[in-house]
C-alpha positions in Angstrom: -15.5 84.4 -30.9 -17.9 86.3 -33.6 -18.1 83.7 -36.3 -18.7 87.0 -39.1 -21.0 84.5 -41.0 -23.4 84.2 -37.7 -23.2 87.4 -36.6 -27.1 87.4 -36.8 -27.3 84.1 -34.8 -28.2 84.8 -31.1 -24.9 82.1 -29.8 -21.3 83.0 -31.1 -19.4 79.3 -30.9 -16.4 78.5 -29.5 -13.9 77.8 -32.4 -11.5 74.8 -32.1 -8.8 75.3 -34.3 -5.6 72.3 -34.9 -3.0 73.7 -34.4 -0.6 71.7 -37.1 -2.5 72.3 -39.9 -4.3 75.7 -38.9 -7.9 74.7 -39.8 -11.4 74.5 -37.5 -11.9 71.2 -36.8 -15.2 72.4 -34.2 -17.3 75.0 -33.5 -19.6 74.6 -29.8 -22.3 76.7 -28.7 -21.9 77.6 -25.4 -25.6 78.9 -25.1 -24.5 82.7 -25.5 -21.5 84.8 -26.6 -17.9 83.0 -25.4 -16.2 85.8 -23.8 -12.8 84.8 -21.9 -11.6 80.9 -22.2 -9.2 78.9 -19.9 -7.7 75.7 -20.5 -7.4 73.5 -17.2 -3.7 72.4 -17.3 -4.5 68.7 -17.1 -5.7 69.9 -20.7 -9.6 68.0 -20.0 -11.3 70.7 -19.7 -11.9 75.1 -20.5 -14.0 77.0 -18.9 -15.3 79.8 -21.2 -17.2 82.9 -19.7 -21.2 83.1 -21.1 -22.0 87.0 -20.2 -25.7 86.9 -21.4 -26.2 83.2 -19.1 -24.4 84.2 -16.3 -22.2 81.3 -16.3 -19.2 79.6 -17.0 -19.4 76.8 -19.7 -17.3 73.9 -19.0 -16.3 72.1 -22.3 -14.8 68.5 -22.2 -11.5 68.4 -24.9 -12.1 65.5 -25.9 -15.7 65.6 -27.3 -15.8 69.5 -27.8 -19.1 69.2 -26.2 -20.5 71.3 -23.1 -20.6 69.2 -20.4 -22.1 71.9 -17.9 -23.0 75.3 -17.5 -21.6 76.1 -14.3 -24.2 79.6 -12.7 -22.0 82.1 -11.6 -23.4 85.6 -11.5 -24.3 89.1 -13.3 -21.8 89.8 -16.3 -19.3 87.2 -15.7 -16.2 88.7 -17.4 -12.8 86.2 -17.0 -11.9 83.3 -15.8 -8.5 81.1 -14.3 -7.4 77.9 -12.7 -5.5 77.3 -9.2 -2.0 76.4 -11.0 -3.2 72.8 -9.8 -6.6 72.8 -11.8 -8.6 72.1 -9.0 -10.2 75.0 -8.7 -11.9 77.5 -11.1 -11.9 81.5 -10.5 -14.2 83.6 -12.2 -15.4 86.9 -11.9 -19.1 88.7 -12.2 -18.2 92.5 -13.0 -22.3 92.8 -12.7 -22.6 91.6 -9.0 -18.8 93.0 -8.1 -18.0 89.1 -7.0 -15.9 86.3 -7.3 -17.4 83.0 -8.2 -15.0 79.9 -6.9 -15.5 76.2 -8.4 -14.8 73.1 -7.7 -13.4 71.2 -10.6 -14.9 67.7 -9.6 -18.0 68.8 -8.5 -18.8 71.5 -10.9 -20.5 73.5 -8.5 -20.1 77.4 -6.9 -18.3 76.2 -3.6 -17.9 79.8 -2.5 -19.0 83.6 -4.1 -16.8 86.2 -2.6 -17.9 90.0 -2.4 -14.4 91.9 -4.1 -14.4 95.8 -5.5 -16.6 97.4 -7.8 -16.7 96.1 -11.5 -14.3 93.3 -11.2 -12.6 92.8 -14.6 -10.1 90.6 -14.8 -7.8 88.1 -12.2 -4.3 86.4 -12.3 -3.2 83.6 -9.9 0.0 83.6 -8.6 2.5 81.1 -9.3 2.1 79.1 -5.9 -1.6 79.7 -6.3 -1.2 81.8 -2.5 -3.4 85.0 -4.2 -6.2 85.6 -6.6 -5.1 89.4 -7.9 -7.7 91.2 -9.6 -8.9 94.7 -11.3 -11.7 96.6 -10.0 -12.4 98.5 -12.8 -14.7 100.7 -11.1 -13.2 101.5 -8.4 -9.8 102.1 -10.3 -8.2 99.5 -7.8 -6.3 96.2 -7.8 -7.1 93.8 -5.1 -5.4 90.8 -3.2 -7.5 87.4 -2.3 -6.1 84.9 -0.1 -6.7 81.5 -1.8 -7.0 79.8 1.6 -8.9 82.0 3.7 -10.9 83.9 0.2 -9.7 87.2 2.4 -9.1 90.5 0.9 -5.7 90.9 2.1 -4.6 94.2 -0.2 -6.0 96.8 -2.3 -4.7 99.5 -3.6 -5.8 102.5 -6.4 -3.6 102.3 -9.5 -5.5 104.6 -12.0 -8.2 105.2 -14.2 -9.8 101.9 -15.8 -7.2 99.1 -15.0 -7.9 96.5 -17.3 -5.1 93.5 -17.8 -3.2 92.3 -15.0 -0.5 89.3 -15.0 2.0 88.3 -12.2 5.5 87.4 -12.5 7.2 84.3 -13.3 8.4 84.1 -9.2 5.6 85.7 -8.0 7.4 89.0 -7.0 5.7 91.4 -9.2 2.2 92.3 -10.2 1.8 94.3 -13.3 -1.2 96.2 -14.8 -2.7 98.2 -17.5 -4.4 101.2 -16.8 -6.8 101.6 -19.9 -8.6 104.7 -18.8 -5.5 107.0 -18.5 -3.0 104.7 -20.7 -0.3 103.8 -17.7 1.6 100.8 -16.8 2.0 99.9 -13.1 4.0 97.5 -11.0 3.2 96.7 -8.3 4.6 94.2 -5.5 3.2 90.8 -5.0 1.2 90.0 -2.2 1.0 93.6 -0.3 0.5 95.4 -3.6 3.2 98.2 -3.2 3.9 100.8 -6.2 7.1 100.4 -7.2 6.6 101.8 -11.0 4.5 103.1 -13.0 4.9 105.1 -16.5 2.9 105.9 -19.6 2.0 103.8 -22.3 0.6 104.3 -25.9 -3.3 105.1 -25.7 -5.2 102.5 -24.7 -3.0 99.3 -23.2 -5.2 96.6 -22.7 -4.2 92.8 -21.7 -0.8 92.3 -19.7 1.1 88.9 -20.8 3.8 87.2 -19.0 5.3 83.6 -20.8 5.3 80.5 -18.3 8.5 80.5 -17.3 9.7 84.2 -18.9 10.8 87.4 -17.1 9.3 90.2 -20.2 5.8 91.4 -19.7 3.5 91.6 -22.8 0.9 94.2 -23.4 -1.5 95.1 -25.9 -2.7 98.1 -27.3 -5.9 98.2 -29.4 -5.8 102.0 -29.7 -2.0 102.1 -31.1 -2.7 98.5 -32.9 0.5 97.2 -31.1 1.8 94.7 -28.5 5.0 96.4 -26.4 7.6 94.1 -25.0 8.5 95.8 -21.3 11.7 94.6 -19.2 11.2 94.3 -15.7 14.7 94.7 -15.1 15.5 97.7 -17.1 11.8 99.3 -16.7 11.6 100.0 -20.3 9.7 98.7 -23.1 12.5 96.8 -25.1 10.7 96.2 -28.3 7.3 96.9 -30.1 5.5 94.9 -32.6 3.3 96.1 -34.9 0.0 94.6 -35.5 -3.6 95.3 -37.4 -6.7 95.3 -36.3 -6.7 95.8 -32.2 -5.0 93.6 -30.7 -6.8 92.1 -27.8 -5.5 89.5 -26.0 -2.7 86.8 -26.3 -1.4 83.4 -25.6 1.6 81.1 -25.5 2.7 78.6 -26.8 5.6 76.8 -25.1 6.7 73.6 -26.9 
């Protein structure tokens, strides 16, 4: 977050903002520009992604205070959980690895070479495979969790970007940003099994605990398309100003 009134200030804050009434109840300096966040699901903890410290700040909920800065590498981009919490996944799209940490300990338990100019990772439901973009390299790659293994690649176009599995695991799905596509691919070996053009510049993929359509963002077109996995067609478009980036859920 780029607070506009200290955009001269060398540390952008996180913002905590309540959710009922709408309003910042905190703002935490992480020690350098927040990037990505991710809330642990046991809802103690997010891990936000610190670019210029090369890190991952972990921030305790209840004191909106940083209780470490865990060092992960060059240009650490995103972050995510196991679907357990236990452990924390983040990627350095400056040293083309993946940083794992352990949630109790706080520490890098294990850095794992992947493909060049990681970007940004989903975890499968079962928490069985990291899947992330290689921007670079124009790939998408498969980690075992157990073994930290590549297990599948596989080039899916220019620049892929956002990347989000399905509800039952079946189905990865990505944005291309470089040449504005959309690509499905299969869960676990990484087949193609469809692709198609979208807008100009599709960004962040989406995909609701629980829900079967796949949300993604546009920046260039300043909208968010609504695609059915079913009917491999984009079932509705919403229209929104400026660039939208990324999204969340909320799931009362």
């Amino acid at each position: 977050n780029k607070d506009t009134k200290t955009m001269s200030e060398e540390h952008f804050p996180v913002v905590v903002i309540d959710t009922a009434t709408g309003e910042v109840t905190a703002k935490i300096d992480v020690g350098g520009e927040s990037h990505h966040a991710w809330m642990n699901p046991n809802g103690q903890q997010v891990y936000v992604t610190v670019p210029k410290a090369e890190g991952v700040a972990v921030i305790d909920t209840q004191t909106n205070t940083v209780i470490k800065a865990v060092g992960t590498g060059y240009k650490v981009n995103s972050t995510a959980t196991s679907p357990d919490g236990k452990l924390i996944y983040a990627l350095n799209k400056g040293d083309d690895t993946l940083s794992v940490i352990d949630r109790e300990t706080l520490t890098v338990s294990k850095t794992v070479d992947v493909g060049k100019g990681p970007d940004h990772l989903a975890v499968s439901p079962d928490g069985s495979y990291i899947y992330l973009t290689a921007t670079y390299a124009n790939e998408v790659w498969a980690v075992n969790t157990d073994t930290l293994e590549t297990v599948a690649k596989v080039t899916v176009g220019q620049g892929p970007h956002g990347i989000a599995v399905s509800s039952d695991g079946k189905y990865v799905f990505v944005a291309n940003r470089g040449e504005a596509t959309f690509v499905i691919l299969s869960g676990g070996e990484l087949k193609k099994v469809f692709s198609m053009k979208l807008g100009t510049g599709p960004g962040h993929v989406m995909v609701p605990p629980g829900g079967s359509n796949v949300y993604i963002n546009d920046e260039a077109e300043f909208r968010t398309y609504i695609f059915d996995p079913d009917k491999r067609e984009v079932i509705h478009t919403i229209y929104l100003w400026p660039e939208p980036h990324e999204s969340a859920f909320y799931i009362p």
